[in-house]
C-alpha positions in Angstrom: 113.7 -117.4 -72.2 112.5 -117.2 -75.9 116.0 -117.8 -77.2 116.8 -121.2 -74.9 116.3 -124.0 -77.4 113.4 -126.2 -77.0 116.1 -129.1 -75.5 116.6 -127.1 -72.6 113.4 -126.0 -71.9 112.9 -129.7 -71.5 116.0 -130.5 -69.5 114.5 -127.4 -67.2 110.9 -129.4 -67.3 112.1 -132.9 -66.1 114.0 -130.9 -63.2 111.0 -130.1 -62.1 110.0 -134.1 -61.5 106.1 -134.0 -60.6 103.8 -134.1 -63.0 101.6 -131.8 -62.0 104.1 -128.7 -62.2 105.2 -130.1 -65.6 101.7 -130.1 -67.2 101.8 -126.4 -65.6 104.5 -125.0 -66.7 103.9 -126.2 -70.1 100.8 -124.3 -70.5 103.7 -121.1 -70.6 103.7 -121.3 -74.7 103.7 -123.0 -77.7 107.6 -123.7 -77.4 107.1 -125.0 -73.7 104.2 -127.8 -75.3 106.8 -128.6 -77.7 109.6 -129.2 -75.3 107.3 -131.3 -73.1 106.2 -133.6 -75.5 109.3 -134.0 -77.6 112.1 -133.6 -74.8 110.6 -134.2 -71.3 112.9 -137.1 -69.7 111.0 -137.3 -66.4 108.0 -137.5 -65.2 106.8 -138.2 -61.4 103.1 -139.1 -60.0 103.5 -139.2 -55.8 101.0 -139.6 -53.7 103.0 -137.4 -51.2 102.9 -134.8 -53.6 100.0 -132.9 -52.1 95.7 -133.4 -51.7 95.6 -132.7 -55.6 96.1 -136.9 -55.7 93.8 -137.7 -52.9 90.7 -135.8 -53.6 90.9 -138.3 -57.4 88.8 -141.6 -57.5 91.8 -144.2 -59.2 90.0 -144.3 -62.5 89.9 -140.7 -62.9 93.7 -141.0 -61.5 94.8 -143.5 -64.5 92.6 -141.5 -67.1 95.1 -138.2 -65.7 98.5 -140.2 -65.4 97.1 -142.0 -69.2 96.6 -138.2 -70.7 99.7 -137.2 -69.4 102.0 -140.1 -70.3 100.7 -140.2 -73.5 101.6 -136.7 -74.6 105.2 -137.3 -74.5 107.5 -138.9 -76.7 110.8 -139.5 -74.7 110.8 -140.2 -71.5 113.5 -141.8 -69.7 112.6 -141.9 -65.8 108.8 -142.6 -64.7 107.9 -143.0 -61.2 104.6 -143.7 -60.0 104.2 -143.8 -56.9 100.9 -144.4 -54.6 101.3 -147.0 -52.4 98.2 -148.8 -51.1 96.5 -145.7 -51.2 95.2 -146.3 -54.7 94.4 -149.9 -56.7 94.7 -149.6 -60.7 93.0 -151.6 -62.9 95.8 -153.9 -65.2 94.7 -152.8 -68.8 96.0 -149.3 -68.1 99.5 -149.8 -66.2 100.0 -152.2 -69.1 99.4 -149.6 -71.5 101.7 -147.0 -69.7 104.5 -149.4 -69.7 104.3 -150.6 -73.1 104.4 -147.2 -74.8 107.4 -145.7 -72.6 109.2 -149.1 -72.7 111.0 -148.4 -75.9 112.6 -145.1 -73.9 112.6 -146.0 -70.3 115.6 -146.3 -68.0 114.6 -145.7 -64.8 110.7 -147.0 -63.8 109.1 -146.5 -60.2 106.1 -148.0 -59.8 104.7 -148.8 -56.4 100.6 -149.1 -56.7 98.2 -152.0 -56.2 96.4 -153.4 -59.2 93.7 -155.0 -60.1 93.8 -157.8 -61.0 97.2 -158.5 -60.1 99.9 -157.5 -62.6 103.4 -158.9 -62.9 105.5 -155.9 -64.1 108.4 -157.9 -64.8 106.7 -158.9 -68.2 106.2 -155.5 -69.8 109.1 -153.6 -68.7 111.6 -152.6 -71.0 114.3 -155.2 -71.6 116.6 -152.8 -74.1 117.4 -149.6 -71.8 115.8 -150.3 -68.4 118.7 -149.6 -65.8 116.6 -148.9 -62.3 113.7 -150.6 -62.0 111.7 -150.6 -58.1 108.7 -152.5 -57.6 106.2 -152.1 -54.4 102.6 -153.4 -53.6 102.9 -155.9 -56.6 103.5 -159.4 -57.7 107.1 -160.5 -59.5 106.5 -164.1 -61.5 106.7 -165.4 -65.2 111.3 -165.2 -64.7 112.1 -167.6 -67.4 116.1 -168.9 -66.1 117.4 -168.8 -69.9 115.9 -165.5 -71.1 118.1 -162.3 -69.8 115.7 -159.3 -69.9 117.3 -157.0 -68.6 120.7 -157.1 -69.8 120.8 -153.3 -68.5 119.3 -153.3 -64.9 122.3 -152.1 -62.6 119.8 -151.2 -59.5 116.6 -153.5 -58.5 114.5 -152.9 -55.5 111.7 -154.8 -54.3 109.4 -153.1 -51.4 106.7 -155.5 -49.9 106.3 -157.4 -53.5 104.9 -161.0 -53.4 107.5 -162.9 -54.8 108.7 -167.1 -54.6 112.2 -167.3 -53.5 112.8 -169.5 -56.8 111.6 -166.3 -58.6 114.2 -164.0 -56.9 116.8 -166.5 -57.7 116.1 -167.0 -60.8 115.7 -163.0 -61.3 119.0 -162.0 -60.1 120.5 -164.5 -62.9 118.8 -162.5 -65.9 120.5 -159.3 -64.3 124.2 -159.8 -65.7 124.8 -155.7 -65.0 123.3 -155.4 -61.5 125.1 -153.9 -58.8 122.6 -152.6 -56.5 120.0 -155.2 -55.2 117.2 -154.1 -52.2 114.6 -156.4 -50.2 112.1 -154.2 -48.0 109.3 -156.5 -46.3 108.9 -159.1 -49.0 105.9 -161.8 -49.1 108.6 -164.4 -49.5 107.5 -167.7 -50.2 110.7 -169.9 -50.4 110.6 -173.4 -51.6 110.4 -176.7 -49.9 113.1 -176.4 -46.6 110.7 -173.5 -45.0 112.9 -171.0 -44.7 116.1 -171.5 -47.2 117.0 -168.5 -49.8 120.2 -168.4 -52.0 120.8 -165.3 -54.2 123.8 -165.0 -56.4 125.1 -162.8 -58.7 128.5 -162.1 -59.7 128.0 -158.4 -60.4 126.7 -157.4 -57.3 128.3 -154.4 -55.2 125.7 -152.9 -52.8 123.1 -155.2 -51.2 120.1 -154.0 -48.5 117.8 -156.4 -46.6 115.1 -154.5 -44.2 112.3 -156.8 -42.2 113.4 -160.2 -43.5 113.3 -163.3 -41.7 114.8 -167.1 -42.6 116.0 -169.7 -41.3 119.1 -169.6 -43.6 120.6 -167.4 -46.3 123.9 -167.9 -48.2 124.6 -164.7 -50.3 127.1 -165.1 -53.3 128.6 -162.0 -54.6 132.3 -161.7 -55.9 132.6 -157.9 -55.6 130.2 -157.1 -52.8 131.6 -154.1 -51.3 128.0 -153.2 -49.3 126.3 -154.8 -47.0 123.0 -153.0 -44.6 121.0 -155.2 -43.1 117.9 -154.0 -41.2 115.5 -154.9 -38.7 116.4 -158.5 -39.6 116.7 -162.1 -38.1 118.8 -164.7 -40.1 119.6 -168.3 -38.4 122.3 -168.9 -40.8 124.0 -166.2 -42.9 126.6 -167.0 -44.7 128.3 -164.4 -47.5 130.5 -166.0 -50.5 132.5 -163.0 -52.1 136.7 -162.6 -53.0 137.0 -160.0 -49.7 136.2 -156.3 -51.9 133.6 -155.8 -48.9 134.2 -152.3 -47.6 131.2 -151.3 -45.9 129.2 -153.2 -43.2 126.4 -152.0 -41.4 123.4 -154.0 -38.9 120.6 -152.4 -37.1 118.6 -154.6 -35.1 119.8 -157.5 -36.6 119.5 -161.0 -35.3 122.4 -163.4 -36.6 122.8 -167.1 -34.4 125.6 -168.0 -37.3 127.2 -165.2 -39.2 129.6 -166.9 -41.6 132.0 -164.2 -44.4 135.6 -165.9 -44.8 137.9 -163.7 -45.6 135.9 -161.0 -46.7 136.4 -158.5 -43.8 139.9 -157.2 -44.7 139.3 -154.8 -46.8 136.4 -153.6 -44.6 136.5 -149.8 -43.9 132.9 -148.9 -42.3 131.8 -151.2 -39.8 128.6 -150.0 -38.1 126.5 -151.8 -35.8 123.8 -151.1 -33.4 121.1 -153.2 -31.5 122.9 -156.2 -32.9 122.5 -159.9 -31.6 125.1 -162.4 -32.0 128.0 -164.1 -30.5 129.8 -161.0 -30.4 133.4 -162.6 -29.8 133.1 -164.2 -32.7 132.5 -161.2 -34.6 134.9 -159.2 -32.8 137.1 -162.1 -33.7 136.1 -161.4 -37.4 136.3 -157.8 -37.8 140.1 -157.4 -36.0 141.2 -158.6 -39.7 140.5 -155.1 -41.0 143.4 -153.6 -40.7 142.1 -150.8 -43.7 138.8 -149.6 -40.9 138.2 -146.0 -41.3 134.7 -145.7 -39.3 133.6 -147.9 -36.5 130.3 -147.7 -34.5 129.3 -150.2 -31.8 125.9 -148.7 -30.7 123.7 -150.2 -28.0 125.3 -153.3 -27.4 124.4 -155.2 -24.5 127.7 -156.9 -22.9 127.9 -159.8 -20.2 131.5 -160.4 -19.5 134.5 -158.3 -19.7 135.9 -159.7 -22.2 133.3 -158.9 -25.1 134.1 -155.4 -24.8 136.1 -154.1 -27.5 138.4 -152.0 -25.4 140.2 -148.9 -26.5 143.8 -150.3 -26.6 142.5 -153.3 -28.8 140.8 -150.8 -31.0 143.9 -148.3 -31.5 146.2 -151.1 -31.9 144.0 -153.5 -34.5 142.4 -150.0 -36.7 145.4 -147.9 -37.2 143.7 -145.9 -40.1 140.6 -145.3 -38.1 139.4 -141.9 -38.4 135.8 -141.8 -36.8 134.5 -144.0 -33.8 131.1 -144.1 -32.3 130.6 -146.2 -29.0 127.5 -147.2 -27.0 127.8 -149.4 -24.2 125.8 -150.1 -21.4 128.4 -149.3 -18.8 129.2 -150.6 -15.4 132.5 -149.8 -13.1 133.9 -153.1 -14.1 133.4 -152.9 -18.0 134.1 -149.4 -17.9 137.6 -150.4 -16.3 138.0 -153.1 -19.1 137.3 -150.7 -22.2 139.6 -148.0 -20.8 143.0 -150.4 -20.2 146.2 -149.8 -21.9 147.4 -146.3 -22.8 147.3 -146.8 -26.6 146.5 -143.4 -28.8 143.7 -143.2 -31.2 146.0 -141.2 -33.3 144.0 -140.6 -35.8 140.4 -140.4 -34.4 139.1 -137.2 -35.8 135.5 -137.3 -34.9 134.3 -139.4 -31.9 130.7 -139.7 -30.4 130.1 -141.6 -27.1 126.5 -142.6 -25.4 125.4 -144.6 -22.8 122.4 -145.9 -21.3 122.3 -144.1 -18.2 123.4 -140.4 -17.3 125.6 -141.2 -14.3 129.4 -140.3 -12.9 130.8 -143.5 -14.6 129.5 -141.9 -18.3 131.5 -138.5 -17.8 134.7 -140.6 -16.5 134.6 -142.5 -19.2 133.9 -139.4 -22.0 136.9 -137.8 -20.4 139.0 -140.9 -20.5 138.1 -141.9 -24.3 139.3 -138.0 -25.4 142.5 -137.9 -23.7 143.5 -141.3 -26.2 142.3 -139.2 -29.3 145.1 -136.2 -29.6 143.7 -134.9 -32.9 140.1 -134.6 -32.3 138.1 -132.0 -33.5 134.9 -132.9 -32.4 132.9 -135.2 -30.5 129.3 -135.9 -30.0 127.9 -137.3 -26.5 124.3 -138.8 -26.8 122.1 -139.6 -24.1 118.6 -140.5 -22.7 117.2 -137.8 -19.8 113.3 -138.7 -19.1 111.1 -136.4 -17.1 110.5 -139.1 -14.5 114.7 -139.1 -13.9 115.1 -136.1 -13.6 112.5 -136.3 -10.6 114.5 -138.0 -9.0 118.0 -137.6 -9.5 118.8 -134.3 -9.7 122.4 -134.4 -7.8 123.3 -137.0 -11.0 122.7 -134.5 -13.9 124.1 -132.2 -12.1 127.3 -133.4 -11.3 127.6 -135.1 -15.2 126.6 -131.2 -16.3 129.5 -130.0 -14.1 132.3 -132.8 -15.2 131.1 -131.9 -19.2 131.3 -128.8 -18.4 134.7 -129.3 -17.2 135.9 -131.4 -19.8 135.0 -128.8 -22.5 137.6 -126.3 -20.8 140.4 -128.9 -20.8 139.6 -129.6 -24.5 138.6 -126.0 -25.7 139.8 -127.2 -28.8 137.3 -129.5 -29.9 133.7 -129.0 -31.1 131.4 -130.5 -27.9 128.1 -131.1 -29.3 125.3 -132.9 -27.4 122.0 -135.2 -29.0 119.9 -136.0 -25.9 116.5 -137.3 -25.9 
């Protein structure tokens, strides 16, 4: 260990991330002090990181994260993060921000301060290529000014921000790629509930608890979109069709408008999702390139909302891994199982359903003799103490038909994720 040089001993000391075993380990020697002010890239304050954090008043936690900051000379990547857990006063986070901003490429900070701070203003505009905000206010975005001609990745978790302001903020990002909303205070301006964001660098976008009346997302080379615990009136996406990977989880869409951007889709993956789902069946047939589909919990009506087998084999020639989730019934399960088209390709399957019943182990059995090449396949289900009171004869006779299926396919990996 004497011989490493002192740039390595402080690679090895921003591997370590939290603070607390950095200031530790660099009480080891004289050359391990050198290394950790001179060449320590990264340095971590979490609240999760233990009790050490939580038995601190937050002034003696700024005067610790103040002594510590200040003892280096290089760093790169600073996270601080204590949630609502702690409230800093302003004139130290300012000082903390302007002395790494010279370095800094990656800054975490997700604390409350007192009074309220707006970040934006003293982060480094030079280097800064990661920058997420939580428990804070985003303002002062002047339109002409680009201060972070750097930023690739910006997330905002439960910030108070105007709508103007995110606008406004994505135009001063030429670089950014990755953009995520978590819970924002979103106040948008004059129509109640109207947000445009555009920016032609984007590639990977997030949305989680977010709720307007209408959104129109412009982003040539979008090739992500994950929407989350959402409900949009009127979504409408503007990009040149790079979009590969689509995912909702309880989303809420009434109009879901993407042009041609869905052929060159190849993960669609969408569970507890409300719209007019022949439309978006309608929309998602285009992607002819669709390596991974998952329709989970979907509630269907009429027959002909089911995305049946055949249509799927026939539409997704390339697909390699489909997940399905219905709620079934004799008459849907009839529909999704017409046609005698091969999944030819369909490597890894999982199948669920609602209810444990004789119409779920038909339809498992059914759905593996279309997939010739399967190697394995995951069946997920719900079994509650008060059914299994009282239906026995049920799980028992789905245990038996599984258990009969695995022999005819001995071949493939049967795993089950029951709850």
């Amino acid at each position: 260990m004497d011989k490493l040089p002192v740039e390595i001993v402080g690679k090895i000391l921003s591997c370590l991330g939290s603070a607390r075993d950095v200031v530790r380990a660099s009480f080891a020697c004289r050359k391990w002090r050198e290394a950790a002010k001179n060449h320590l890239h990264t340095l971590s304050f979490q609240y999760a990181d233990g009790s050490f954090y939580r038995e601190l008043s937050a002034s003696s936690l700024e005067i610790l994260i103040t002594q510590t900051i200040f003892q280096t000379n290089r760093l790169q990547n600073l996270s601080i993060c204590m949630g609502d857990s702690f409230e800093f006063s302003a004139a130290p986070v300012i000082a903390w921000l302007m002395y790494t901003r010279e370095t800094l490429r990656s800054l975490v900070y997700m604390v409350r301060s007192k009074p309220s701070l707006c970040i934006l203003e003293k982060c480094g505009k030079q280097k800064l290529e990661t920058l997420v905000l939580g428990h804070t206010i985003v303002s002062g975005v002047e339109p002409s000014y680009q201060r972070f001609p750097c930023l690739k990745s910006l997330s905002l978790h439960c910030v108070s921000i105007s709508g103007i302001e995110l606008m406004l903020l994505l135009t001063i990002c030429p670089k950014l790629e990755s953009l995520s909303l978590v819970n924002p205070d979103l106040t948008v301006p004059d129509v109640a509930s109207y947000l445009e964001l555009s920016n032609p660098s984007l590639k990977n976008v997030y949305m989680e608890e977010l709720s307007l009346d209408k959104l129109i997302l412009e982003a040539d080379n979008l090739e992500s979109l994950h929407l989350k615990e959402t409900t949009i009136e009127l979504f409408e996406v503007i990009s040149k069709g790079n979009l590969k990977h689509l995912k909702f989880q309880d989303v809420t869409l009434v109009n879901f408008e993407m042009g041609e951007t869905m052929e060159s889709l190849e993960v669609v993956d969408v569970s507890s999702f409300t719209l007019m789902w022949p439309k978006f069946h309608q929309m998602i047939l285009k992607s002819v390139k669709l390596k991974r589909l998952r329709i989970w919990d979907l509630m269907f009506d009429v027959e002909d909302e089911v995305m049946d087998l055949e249509t799927i084999a026939t539409s997704f020639p390339k697909l390699s891994s489909l997940a399905l989730s219905y709620d079934l019934s004799y008459g849907l399960l009839q529909f999704g199982l017409k046609g005698s088209s091969l999944l030819e390709n369909v490597t890894i399957l999982e199948l669920g359903s609602i209810a444990i019943n004789d119409l779920f182990s038909q339809w498992i059995a059914a759905v593996l003799e279309r997939c010739p090449r399967l190697k394995q396949v995951i069946i997920h289900g719900n079994v509650s103490e008060a059914k299994l009171r009282d239906d026995y004869r049920i799980l028992s006779r789905f245990t038996s038909s599984i258990v009969s299926i695995m022999r005819t396919f001995a071949d493939v990996d049967v795993q089950f994720e029951f709850q």
